[in-house]
C-alpha positions as CSV (number, residue, x, y, z in Angstrom):
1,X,-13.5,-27.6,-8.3
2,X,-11.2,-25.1,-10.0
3,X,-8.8,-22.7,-7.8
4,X,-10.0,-19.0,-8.8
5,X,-8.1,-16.1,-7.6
6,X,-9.6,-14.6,-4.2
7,X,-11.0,-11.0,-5.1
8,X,-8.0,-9.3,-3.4
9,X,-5.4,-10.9,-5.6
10,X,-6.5,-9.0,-8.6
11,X,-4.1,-5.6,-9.6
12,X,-4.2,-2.8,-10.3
13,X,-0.9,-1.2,-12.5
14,X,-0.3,2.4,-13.4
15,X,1.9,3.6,-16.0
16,X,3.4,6.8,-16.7
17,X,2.8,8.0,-20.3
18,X,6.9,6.5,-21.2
19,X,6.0,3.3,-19.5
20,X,3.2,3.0,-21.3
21,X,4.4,3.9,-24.7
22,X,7.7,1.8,-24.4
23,X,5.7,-1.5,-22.7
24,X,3.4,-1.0,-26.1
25,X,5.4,-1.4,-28.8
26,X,7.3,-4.0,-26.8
27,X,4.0,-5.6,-26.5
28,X,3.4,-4.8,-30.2
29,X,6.8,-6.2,-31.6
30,X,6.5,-9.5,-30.3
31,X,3.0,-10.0,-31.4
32,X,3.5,-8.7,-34.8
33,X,4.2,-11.0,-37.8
34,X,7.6,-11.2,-37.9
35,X,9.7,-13.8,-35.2
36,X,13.2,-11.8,-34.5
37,X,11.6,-10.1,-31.8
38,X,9.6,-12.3,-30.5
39,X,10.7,-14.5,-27.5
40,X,11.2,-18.4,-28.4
41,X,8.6,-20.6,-27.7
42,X,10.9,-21.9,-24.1
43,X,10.2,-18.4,-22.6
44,X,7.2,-19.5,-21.4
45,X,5.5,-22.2,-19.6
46,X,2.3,-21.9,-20.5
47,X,0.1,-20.0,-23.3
48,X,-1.7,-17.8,-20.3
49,X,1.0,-16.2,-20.3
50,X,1.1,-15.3,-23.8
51,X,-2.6,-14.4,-23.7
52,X,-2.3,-11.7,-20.4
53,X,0.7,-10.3,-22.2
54,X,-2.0,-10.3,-25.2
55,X,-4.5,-8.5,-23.2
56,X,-2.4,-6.0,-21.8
57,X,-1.7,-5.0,-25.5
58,X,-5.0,-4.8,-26.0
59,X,-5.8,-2.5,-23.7
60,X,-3.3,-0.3,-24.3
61,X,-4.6,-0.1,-27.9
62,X,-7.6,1.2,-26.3
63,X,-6.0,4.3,-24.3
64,X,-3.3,5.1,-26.1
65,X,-3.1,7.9,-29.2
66,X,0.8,7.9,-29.4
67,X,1.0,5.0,-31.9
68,X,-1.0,6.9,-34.3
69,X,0.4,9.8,-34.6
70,X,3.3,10.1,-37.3
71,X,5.8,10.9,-35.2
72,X,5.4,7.6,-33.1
73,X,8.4,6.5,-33.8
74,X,10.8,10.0,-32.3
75,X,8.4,9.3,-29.1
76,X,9.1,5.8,-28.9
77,X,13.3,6.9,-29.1
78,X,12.7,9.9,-26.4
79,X,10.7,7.4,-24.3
80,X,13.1,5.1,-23.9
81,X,15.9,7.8,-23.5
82,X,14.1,8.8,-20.6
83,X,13.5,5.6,-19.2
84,X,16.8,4.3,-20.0
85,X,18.5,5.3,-16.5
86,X,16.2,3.3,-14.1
87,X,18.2,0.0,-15.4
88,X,21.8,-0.8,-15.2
89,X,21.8,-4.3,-16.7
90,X,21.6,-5.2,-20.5
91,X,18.7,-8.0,-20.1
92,X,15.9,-8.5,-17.3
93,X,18.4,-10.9,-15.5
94,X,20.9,-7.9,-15.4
């Protein structure tokens, strides 16, 4: 017998348009080929993690147009300038 989530533990998340756009090419950096941006190996416990963070990408692939449009990387900057406020620390530990 295997424990599957109840039903009511599933979630739904909404981002705005600058959430989205930022969380992407997070997303996008640390799956791409190259390893500076990527999180070592001891950041997480177990490869689900790696594969929701994975899927997430992958649907925002699916609804967002920003990342192809040539100015992706000016809307990526104004994003995060927007954004930039809501956080006083330097890392997710602050």
């Amino acid at each position: 017998m295997t424990d599957t989530p109840a039903p009511e533990d599933g979630a739904e998340i909404r981002l705005t348009p600058d959430e989205a756009i930022v969380l992407f090419d997070l997303l996008s950096r640390w799956s791409g080929s190259g390893d500076d941006d990527t999180p070592k190996d001891t950041c997480f416990e177990n490869t689900a993690e790696c594969a929701v963070l994975h899927g997430l990408l992958g649907e925002l692939e699916k609804q967002l147009v920003a990342p192809f449009k040539p100015n992706y990387g000016e809307m990526v900057d104004a994003a995060r300038g927007r954004l930039a406020g809501n956080w006083d620390g330097a890392t997710l530990r602050a």
